[in-house]
C-alpha positions in Angstrom: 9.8 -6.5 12.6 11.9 -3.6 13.1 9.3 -1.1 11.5 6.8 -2.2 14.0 9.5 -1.1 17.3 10.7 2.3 15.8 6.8 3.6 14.4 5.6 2.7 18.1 8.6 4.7 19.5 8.6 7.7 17.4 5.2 7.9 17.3 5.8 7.9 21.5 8.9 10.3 21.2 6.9 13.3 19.1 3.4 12.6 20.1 3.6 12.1 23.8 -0.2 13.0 24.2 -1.7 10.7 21.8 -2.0 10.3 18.0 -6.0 10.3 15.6 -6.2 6.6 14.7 -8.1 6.2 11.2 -9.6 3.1 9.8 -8.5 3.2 6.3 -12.6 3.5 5.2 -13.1 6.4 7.0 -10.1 7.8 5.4 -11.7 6.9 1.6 -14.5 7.7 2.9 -13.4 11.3 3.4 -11.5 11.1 0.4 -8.0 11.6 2.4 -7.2 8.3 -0.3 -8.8 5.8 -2.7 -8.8 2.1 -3.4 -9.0 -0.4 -5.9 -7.7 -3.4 -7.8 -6.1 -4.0 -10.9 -6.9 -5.1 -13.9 -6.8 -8.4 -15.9 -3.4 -8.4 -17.6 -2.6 -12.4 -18.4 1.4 -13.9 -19.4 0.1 -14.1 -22.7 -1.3 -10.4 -22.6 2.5 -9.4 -21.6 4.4 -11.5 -24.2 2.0 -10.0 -27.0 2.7 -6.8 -25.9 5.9 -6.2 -24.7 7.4 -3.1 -23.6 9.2 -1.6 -20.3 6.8 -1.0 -17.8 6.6 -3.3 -15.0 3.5 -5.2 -14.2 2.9 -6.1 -10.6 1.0 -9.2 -9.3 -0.1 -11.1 -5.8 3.0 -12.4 -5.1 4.3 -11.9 -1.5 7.8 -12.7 -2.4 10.4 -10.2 -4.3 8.2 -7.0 -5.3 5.8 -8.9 -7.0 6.8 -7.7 -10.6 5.3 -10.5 -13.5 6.8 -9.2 -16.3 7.7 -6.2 -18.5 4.9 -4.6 -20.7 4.4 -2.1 -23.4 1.2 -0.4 -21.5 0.7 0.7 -18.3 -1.8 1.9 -15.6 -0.2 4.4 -13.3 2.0 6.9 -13.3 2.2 8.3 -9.8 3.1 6.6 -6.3 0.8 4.3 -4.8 0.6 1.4 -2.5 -0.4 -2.2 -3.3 -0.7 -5.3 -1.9 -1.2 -9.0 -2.7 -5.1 -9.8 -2.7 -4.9 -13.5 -2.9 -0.8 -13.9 -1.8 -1.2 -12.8 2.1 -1.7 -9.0 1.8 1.7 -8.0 1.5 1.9 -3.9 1.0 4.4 -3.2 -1.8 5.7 1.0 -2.2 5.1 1.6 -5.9 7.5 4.4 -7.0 8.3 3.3 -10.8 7.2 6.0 -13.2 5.2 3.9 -14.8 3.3 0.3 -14.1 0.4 -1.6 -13.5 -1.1 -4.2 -11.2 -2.8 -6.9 -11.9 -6.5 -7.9 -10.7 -5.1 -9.5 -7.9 -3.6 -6.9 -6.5 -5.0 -4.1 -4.7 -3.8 -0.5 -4.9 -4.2 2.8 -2.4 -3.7 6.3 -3.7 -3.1 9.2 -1.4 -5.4 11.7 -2.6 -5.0 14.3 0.2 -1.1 14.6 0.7 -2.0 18.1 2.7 -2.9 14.6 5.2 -0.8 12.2 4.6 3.1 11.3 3.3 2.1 8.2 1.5 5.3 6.5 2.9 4.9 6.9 5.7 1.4 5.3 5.2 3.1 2.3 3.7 5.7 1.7 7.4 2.0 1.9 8.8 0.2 -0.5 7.4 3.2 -2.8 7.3 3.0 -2.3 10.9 -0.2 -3.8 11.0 -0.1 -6.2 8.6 2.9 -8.3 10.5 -0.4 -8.7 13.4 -2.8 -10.3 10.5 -3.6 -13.5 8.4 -5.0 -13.6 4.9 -5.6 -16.9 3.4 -7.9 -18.4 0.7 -10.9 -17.4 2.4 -9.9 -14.5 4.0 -8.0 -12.6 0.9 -7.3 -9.1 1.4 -9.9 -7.4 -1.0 -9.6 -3.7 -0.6 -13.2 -3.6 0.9 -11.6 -5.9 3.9 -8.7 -3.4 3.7 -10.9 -1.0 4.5 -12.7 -2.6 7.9 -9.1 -4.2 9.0 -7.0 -1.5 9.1 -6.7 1.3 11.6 -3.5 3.0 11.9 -2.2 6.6 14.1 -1.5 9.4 11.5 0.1 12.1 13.7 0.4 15.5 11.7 2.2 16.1 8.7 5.6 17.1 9.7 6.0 14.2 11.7 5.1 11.7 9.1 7.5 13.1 7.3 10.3 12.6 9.9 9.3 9.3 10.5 9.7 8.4 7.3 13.1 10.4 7.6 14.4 8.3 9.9 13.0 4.9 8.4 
């Protein structure tokens, strides 16, 4: 994946003496972010209540999106991912949306710490190394415990994701 070749090499380029590599727990657990799922939203849920808002599921192909609904659940950027469709990490910048039970979602909480996008090429970069079945789902407690990733400081985040 072409993500995977320019993160390692920018991170080499502007960090030359290393980067802080975080598991993503320590980083709720220090409440640089927080995680969670969704919540039940069924078809029948969508079609009875119709409206704009798009409602994002486990699917690992397209973005994900189910349908359009008249509610919705966030209304900032976030991060999710397919629970039961691989683990797939979707960038969620629609106004408005919601995700679905089987989905997980990761807010940035501490953006003093970390450009949420550039939080996303990361744990893309990892996820292309991993396998998620139907035992092995990617539940945002196994999110926690299987993903490390380098967060160099601010400013280069930010021209990372400049240049991606």
């Amino acid at each position: 994946m072409q993500t995977e070749v320019n993160l390692e090499s920018l991170l080499m380029k502007w960090c030359p003496n290393g980067v802080k590599y975080f598991w993503i727990g320590e980083l709720e657990d220090s409440k640089k972010i927080s995680l969670g799922r969704g919540k039940v939203i069924s078809k029948k849920e969508i079609a009875d209540n119709p409206g704009s808002y798009p409602v994002y599921s486990s699917s690992a192909t397209g973005d994900g999106e189910i349908g359009r609904y008249g509610q919705y659940m966030f209304d900032d950027i976030r991060l999710s991912w397919s629970i039961d469709g691989g683990g797939k990490f979707f960038y969620r910048d629609a106004p408005k949306y919601s995700i679905t039970n089987v989905s997980g979602w990761l807010e940035v909480v501490d953006k003093n710490f970390i450009e949420i996008k550039y939080l996303y090429y990361a744990m893309t970069n990892e996820w292309v190394k991993k396998s998620y079945d139907y035992t092995h789902k990617a539940h945002p407690s196994v999110i926690r415990k299987e993903y490390r990733i380098p967060l160099p400081p601010l400013p280069v985040q930010q021209e990372i994701v400049r240049i991606l």
